[in-house]
C-alpha positions in Angstrom: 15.5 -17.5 -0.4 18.6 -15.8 -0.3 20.3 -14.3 2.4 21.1 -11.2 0.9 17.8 -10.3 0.3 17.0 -10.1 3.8 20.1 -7.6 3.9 19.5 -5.3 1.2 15.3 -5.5 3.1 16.9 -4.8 6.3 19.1 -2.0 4.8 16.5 0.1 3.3 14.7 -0.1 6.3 17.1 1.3 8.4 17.7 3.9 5.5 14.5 4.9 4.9 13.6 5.1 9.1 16.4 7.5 9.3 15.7 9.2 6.7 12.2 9.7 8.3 12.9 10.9 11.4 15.4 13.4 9.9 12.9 14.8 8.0 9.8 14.6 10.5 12.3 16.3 13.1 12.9 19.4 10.5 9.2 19.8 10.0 8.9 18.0 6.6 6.0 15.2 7.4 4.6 15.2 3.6 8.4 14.7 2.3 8.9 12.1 5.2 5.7 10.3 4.0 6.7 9.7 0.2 10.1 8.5 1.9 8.4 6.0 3.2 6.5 5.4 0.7 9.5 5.2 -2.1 11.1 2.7 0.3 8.1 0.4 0.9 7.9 0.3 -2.9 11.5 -0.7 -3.5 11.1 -3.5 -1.0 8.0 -5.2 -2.8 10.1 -4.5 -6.3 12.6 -6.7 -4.4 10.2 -8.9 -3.2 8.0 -9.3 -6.5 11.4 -10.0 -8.7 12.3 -13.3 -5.9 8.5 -14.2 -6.5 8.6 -14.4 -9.8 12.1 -16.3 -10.3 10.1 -19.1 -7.9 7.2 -19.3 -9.6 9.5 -19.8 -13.2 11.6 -22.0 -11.0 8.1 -23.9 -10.2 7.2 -24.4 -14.0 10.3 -25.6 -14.9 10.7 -28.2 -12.3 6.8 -29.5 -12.7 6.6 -28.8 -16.5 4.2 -26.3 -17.1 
């Protein structure tokens, strides 16, 4: 796995916390869900595209 990964994890994290309690703090809760929403989904994009480079990475190396 590559470091950078973790990074660009890490910095939508703190991105999408902040952006949270901004918007919780103004009264916006629904608008502060489907922030955290959009950034759970960008992570697992993220994660999914790393997944599927091993699993190619797999087929090559045994064949498949």
């Amino acid at each position: 796995m590559e470091v950078d990964l973790i990074f660009k994890v890490a910095a939508v994290g703190i991105l999408v916390a902040v952006l949270n309690q901004l918007l919780v703090r103004s009264g916006r809760e629904e608008q502060a869900m489907m922030t955290t929403l959009t950034g759970l989904i960008v992570v697992l994009m993220m994660v999914i595209e790393q997944i599927s480079r091993m699993f190619t990475m797999i087929k090559s190396t045994f064949g498949f």
